[in-house]
Structures are given as C-alpha cells and as structure tokens.
C-alpha positions as CSV (number, residue, x, y, z in Angstrom):
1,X,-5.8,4.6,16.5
2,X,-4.2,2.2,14.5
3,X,-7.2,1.2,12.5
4,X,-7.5,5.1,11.8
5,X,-4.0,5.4,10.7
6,X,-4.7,2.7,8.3
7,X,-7.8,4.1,6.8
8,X,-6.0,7.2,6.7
9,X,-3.1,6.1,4.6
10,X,-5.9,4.3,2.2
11,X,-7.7,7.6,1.9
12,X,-4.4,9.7,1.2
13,X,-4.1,6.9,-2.1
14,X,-7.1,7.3,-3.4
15,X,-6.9,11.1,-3.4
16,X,-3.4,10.5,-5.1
17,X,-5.2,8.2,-7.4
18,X,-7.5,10.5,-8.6
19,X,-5.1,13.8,-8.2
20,X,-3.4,12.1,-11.4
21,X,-6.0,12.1,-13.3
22,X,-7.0,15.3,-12.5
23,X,-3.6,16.9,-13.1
24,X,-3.1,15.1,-16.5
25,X,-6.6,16.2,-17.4
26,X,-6.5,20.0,-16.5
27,X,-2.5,20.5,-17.1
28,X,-3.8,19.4,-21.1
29,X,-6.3,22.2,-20.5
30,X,-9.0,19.7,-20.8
31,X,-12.1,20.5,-19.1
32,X,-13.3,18.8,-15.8
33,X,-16.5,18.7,-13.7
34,X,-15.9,17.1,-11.1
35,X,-13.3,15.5,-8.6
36,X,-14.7,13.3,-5.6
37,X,-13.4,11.4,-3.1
38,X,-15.8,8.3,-2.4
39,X,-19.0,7.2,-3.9
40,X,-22.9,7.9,-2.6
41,X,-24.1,11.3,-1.7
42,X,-21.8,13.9,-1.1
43,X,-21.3,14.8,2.8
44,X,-19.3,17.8,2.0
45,X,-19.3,19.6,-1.7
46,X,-17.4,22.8,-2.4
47,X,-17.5,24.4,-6.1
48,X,-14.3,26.3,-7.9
49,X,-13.8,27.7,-10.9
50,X,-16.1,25.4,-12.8
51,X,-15.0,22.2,-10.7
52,X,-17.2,21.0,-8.1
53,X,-15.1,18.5,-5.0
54,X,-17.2,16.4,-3.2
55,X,-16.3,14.1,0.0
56,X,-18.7,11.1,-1.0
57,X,-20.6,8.7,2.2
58,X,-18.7,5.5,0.6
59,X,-15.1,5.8,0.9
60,X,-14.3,3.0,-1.3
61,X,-12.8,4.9,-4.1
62,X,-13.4,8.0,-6.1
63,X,-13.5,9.4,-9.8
64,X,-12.9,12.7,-11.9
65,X,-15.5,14.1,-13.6
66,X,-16.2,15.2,-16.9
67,X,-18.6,17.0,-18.9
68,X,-18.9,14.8,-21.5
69,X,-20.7,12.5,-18.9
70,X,-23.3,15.0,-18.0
71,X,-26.4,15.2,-19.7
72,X,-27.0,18.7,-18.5
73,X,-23.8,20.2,-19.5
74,X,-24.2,23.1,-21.8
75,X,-21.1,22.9,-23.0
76,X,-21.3,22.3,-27.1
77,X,-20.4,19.0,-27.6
78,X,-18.2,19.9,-30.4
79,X,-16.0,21.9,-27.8
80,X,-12.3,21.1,-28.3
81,X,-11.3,21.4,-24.8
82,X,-13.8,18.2,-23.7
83,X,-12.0,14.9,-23.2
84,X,-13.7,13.1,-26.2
85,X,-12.8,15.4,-28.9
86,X,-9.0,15.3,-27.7
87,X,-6.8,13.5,-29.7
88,X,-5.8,9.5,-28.5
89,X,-2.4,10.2,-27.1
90,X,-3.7,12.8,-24.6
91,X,-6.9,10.8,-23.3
92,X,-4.4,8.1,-23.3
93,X,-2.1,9.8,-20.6
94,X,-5.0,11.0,-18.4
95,X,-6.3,7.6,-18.1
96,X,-2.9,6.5,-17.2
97,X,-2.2,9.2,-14.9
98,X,-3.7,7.6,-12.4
99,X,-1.8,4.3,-11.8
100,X,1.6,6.2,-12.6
101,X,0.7,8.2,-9.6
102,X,0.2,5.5,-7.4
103,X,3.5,3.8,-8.2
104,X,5.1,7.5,-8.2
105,X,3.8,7.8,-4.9
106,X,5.2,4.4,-3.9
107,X,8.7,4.8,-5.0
108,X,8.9,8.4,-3.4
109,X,7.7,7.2,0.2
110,X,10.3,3.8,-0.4
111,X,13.1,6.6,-1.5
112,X,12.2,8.9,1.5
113,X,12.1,6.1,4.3
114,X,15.1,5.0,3.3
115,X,16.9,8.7,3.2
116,X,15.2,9.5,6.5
117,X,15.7,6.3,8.4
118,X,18.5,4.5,6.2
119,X,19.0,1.2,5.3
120,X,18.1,-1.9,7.2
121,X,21.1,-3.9,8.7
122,X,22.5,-7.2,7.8
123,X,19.7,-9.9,8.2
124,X,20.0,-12.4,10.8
125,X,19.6,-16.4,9.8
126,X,16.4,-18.0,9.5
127,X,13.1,-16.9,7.5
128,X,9.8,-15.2,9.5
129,X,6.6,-15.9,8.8
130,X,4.4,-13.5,8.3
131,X,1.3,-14.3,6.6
132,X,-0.5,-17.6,6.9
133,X,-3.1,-18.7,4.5
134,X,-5.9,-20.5,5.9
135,X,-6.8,-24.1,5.9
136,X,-3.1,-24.9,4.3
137,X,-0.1,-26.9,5.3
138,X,1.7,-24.3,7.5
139,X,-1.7,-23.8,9.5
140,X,-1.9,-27.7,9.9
141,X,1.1,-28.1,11.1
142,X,0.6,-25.1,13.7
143,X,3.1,-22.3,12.2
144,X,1.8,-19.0,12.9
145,X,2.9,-15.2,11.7
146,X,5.9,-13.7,13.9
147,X,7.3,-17.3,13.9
148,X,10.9,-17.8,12.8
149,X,12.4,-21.0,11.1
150,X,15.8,-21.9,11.7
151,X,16.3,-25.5,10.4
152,X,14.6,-28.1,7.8
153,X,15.6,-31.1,8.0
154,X,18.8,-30.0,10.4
155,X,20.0,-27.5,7.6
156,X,20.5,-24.2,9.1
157,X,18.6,-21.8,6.8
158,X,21.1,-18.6,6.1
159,X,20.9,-14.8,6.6
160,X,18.9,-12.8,4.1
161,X,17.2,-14.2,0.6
162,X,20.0,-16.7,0.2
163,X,17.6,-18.5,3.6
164,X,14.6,-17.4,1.9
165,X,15.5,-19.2,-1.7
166,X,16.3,-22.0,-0.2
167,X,13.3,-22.8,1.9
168,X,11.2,-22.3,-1.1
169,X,13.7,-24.9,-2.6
170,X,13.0,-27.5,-0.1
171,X,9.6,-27.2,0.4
172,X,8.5,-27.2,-3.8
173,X,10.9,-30.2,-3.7
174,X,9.2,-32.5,-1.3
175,X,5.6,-32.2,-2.0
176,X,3.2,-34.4,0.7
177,X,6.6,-35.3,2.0
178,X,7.1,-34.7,5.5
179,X,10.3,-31.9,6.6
180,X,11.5,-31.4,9.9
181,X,11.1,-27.8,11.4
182,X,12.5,-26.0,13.9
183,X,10.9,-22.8,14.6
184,X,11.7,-20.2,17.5
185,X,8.5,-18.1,19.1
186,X,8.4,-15.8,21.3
187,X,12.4,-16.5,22.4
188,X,11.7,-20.1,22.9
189,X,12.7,-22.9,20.2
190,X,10.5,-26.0,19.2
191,X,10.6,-28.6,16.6
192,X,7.5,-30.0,14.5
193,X,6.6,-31.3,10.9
194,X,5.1,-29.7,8.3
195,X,3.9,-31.9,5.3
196,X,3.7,-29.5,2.2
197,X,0.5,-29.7,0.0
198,X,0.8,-31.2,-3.6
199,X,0.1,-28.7,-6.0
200,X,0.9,-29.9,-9.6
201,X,4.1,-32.2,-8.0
202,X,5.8,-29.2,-6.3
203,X,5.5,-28.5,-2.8
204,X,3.0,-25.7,-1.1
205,X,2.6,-24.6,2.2
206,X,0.6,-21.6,2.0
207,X,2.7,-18.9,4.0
208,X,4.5,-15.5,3.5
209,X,7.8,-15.8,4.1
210,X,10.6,-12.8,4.5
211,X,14.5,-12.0,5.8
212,X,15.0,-12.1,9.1
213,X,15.5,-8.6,9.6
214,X,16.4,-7.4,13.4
215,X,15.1,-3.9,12.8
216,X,18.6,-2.2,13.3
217,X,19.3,0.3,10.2
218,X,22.7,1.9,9.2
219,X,23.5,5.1,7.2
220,X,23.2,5.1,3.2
221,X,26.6,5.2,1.7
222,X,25.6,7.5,-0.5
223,X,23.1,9.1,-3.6
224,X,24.0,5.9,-5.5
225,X,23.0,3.3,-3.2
226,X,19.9,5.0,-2.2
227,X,18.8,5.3,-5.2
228,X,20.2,1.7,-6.1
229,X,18.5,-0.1,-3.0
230,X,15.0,2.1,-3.6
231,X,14.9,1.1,-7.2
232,X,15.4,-2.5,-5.8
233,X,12.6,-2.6,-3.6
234,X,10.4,-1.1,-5.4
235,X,10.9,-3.3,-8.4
236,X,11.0,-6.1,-6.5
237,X,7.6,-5.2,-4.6
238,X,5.8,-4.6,-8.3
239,X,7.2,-7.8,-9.8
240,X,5.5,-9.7,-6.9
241,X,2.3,-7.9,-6.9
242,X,2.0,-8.8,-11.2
243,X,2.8,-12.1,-9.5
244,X,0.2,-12.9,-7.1
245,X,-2.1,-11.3,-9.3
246,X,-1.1,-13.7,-12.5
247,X,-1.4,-16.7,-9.7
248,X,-5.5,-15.1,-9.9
249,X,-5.3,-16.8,-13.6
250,X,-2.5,-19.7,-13.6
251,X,-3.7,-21.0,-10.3
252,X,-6.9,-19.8,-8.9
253,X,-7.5,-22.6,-6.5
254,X,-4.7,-21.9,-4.4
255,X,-4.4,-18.0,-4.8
256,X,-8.1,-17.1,-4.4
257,X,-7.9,-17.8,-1.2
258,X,-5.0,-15.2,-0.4
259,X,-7.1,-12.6,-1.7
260,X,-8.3,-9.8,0.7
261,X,-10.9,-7.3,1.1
262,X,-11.7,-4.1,2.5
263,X,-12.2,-5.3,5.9
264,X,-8.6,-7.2,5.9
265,X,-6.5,-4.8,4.0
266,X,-7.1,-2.6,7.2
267,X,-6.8,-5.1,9.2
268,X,-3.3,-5.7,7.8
269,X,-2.1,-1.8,7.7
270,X,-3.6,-1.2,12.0
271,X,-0.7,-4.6,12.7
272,X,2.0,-2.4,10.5
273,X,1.3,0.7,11.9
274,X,1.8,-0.9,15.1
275,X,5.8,-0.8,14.0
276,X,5.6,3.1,13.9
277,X,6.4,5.0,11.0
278,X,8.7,2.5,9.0
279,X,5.4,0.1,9.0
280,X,2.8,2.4,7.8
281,X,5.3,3.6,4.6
282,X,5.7,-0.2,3.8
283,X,1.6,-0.1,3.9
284,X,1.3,2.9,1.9
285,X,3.7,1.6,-0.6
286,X,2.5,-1.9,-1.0
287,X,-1.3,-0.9,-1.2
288,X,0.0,1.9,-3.9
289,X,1.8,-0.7,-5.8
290,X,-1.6,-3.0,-5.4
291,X,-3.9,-0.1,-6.4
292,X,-1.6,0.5,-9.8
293,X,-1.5,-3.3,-10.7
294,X,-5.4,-3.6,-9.9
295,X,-6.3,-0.3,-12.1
296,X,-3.9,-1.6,-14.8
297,X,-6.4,-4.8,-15.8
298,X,-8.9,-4.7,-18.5
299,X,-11.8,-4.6,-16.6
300,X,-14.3,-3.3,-16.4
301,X,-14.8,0.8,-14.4
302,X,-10.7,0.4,-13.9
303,X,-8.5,2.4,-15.9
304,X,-7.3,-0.9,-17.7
305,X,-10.9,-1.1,-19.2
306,X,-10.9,2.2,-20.3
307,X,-7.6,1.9,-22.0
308,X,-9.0,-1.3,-23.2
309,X,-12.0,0.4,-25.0
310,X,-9.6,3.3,-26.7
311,X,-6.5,0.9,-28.0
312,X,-10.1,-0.5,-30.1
313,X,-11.1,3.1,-30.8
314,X,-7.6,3.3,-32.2
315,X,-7.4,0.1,-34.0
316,X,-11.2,0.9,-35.9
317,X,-9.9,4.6,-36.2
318,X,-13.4,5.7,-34.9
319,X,-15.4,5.4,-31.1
320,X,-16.3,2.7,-30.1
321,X,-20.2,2.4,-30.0
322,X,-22.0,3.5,-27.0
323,X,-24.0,1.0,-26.4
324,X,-21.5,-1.4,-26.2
325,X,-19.6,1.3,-23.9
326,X,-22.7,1.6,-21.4
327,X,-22.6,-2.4,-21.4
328,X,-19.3,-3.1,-20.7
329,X,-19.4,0.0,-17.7
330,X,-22.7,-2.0,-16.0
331,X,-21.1,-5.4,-16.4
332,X,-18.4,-4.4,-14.7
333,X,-19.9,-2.2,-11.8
334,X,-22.4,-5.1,-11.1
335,X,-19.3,-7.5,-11.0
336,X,-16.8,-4.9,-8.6
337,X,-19.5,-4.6,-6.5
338,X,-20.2,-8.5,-5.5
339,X,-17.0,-9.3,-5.6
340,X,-16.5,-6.4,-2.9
341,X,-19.7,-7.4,-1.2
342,X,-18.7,-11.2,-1.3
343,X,-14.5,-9.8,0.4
344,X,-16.3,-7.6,2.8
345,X,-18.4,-11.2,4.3
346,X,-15.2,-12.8,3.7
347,X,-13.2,-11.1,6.0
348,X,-16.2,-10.4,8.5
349,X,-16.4,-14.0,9.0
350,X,-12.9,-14.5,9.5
351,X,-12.3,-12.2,11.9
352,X,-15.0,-13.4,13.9
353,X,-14.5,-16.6,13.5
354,X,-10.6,-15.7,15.1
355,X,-12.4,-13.3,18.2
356,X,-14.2,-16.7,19.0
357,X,-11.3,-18.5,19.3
358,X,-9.7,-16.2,21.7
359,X,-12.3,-15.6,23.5
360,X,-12.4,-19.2,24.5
C-alpha cells in the first residue's frame, strides 16, 4: 500500500506539472491538442472541445500538446492563436508554467501541513541519520539510517541545526582522521570510529544527516509564523536541491553516486509514507521541489532546453532553425532515456543486492 501511495503522490505531480502548462497555454487563449499523462500508447483517451486527454502505458512523465507539432493539423499555420506565432513573453510563461507549478504545489502542501498539524517541537540533542551512501565512510564504519549520534570525540552534539553544523564541522575538519562516535539504535547506545574520506583535504562521510526531531508538534502562534516557518522550509528545501544538483558539476565523483532513479525514488516515498500523512507531504514536496530544479536545466526535452532555445530566438530576433531544433530534441531523448534505463538497473541491483543480504 505504501509503494501505491508513493506512485500515487508521483502521479498527482506530474499531472500538476503538466496542468501548468496547460493553464498558462489555454488561459492566453493559445490553442492546445493535446494533454497526456505518461508516454507510449494511450490506455484511456477521452476528446473535449478540440483537446484530446490521454492516460499513456509509461507513467514516467507526460506533455501538452500542440498543433504546431502535428503534421495533420489543419489549422493555417499563420493562425495567431498557435503557440509559435505568439509573442516571446507569452511562450515564455507557458514553458515556465510548469516548474512554477511544481514549487507552487510544494509550498502550498509545506503551508497546509504545517496549519493542519502545526509546528514540530523543540528538537532533542544529537543528529539522525537518514540516508547512507554506499561504499563511503559512514557505511565502513557500520552507521546505518534511523541511527542517532550523540558524541564525537566526547562532545555532546546539541539540539536542532546548532548539532547538525557542528558535526559537519568536525567531520570536513579531520579528513582520513579517525573521530570517536557514539551512536544510540534502537534505545541502546554504542561507541565506534568513523574515519571520514579525503575529498579535496576536507572531510566526507557520505550520509544525510537531520535534527533530532521527537515527532511532538505544537500550535502555530499565529498567520506570521506560519507563513514565516513555511517560507523557511521551503527555501531551505530548494537551496539544497540547486545544491546537490551543482555537486552533479563541481563534484561528480562523489555526488553521482547519491543520485536515484525511478525504482529508488519510490522506494524512498513507501519508507515516508510509512510515518502517515506528515511523511508523504514531505515526499510530495521534496520530489516537487526536485521535479522544478530538474525541468529548470538546459537540457535537452526539459523546459530548461526549451527556454534555452527561445532566449537564442530572442537574442537572433528570429527562430531558431529547425533542424537544429529536431537535433537538439533527439539528442536529448536518446540521452534521458539511457540515463533512466542505466537508474532503473541501478536501483534494481541495489535492492537486490540488499534482499540477499537479508535473506541470509
């Protein structure tokens, strides 16, 4: 049920994703073909008022469609109402309309979560785990996620970010340098040593670390610090996303490996559904945020590309040509689709390689 709930929430963001589009396209009074949730032949299609919605076999995205696309159309292609012949500034905002949707969508579900359920309660000391990256120091030295660390090097690590900074302090700081941990699972306490990994002369362990949060919650105090603590979060959640996808080009050899597919990013939503509510809204905004920040590069079949291709239409004041159009779309589907292909084996393999170990 949980692995439903998660595929669930990823379907609900793509039809967001695409419902901004849409809107921004037909609110303009621009004409559209053709909204479809997945990719592959159409298991269900259902035509209104000129638009034709389609639930596609391959639920691994989805697009709008336009007649400018369609061969077929008999729509004049002079017609002022298709996207092409509509000024920059407006195909500008339906291209965009999709990734402010997303992030929308993620600051509304972060604003209602926390107007619903309130605020979460003091932190207690110490930092949890709760993502381990494979093969790195904190696997070595046996951490694992759900573990909490009280002490390095007999310093008591504080409540909150305060405990969180100062981990990440010690541990850039002391680079193949063995720290003293004392970590607490499952109620009972233990010490070991963790030897961070030398990255560049600071200090890597290759874990997600967070506040120690106890899961109690107490009221908002109010419209100012709701809106306050939801414009921190989801700021906060954004900046990190931009982050660990500029690690992808500052420092692919240690952030390639954090990178997750298909297969994992469901994995990941069935353990936070497994919290109730509270964790499937943190999925649904995190893979929101995600889905923004991935659309937003100039690749390639994302919306960054496309933007990409009319900031040059704007810069030459005219198209740019279609050749070179139909070559940078191909390029880019050929390169989406290994890379998903190559995630999708990825995460197979790790998950099998982890039902093996248990099974032991």
């Amino acid at each position: 049920m949980n692995v439903f709930a998660a595929l669930g929430v990823l379907a609900l963001l793509i039809v967001i994703h695409e419902a901004g589009h849409f809107f921004a396209a037909t609110l303009q009074g621009i004409r559209v073909s053709g909204f479809s949730i997945g990719f592959g032949p159409a298991l269900i299609k259902r035509q209104r008022r000129g638009v034709t919605y389609a639930l596609r076999l391959l639920p691994l995205g989805g697009f709008v469609a336009f007649p400018d696309d369609d061969e077929d159309s008999t729509i004049a292609s002079d017609d002022p109402d298709l996207l092409k012949n509509r000024p920059i500034h407006q195909r500008a905002l339906v291209i965009a309309a999709g990734v402010l949707a997303n992030l929308l969508l993620a600051f509304v579900v972060l604003f209602g979560q926390a107007a619903v359920v309130g605020l979460p309660a003091d932190p207690d000391p110490g930092v949890l785990v709760v993502g381990i990256q494979p093969g790195g120091a904190a696997e070595r030295a046996g951490l694992q996620s759900g573990d909490l660390i009280l002490t390095v090097n007999e310093t008591a690590l504080k409540a909150g970010q305060a405990g969180v900074q100062e981990i990440v302090r010690l541990v850039k700081a002391a680079p193949a340098q063995t720290l003293a941990i004392t970590r607490e699972r499952k109620g009972q306490a233990g010490g070991i040593e963790l030897t961070p990994d030398d990255m560049a002369g600071q200090g890597r362990i290759g874990a997600q670390l967070q506040t120690n949060l106890n899961g109690a919650t107490r009221p908002v105090n109010g419209p100012g610090e709701l809106i306050g603590h939801t414009s921190t979060q989801f700021a906060r959640l954004v900046q990190q996303t931009i982050s660990g996808y500029g690690g992808l080009i500052t420092d692919f050899q240690t952030t390639a490996g954090q990178v997750s597919g298909p297969v994992k990013i469901v994995e990941m939503g069935a353990q936070l559904s497994e919290q109730g509510g509270s964790g499937l809204v943190l999925f649904m905004a995190l893979i929101s945020v995600n889905l923004a920040v991935l659309n937003s590069l100039p690749l390639p079949l994302l919306d960054g590309g496309q933007m990409l291709l009319l900031s040059i239409e704007a810069l030459r004041g005219r198209p740019v040509p279609e050749r070179f159009q139909l070559a940078f779309a191909q390029s880019g589907f050929l390169l989406l689709l290994g890379l998903t292909v190559v995630l999708i084996v990825r995460d197979t393999s790790q998950l099998s390689a982890v039902q093996n170990l248990i099974n032991r």
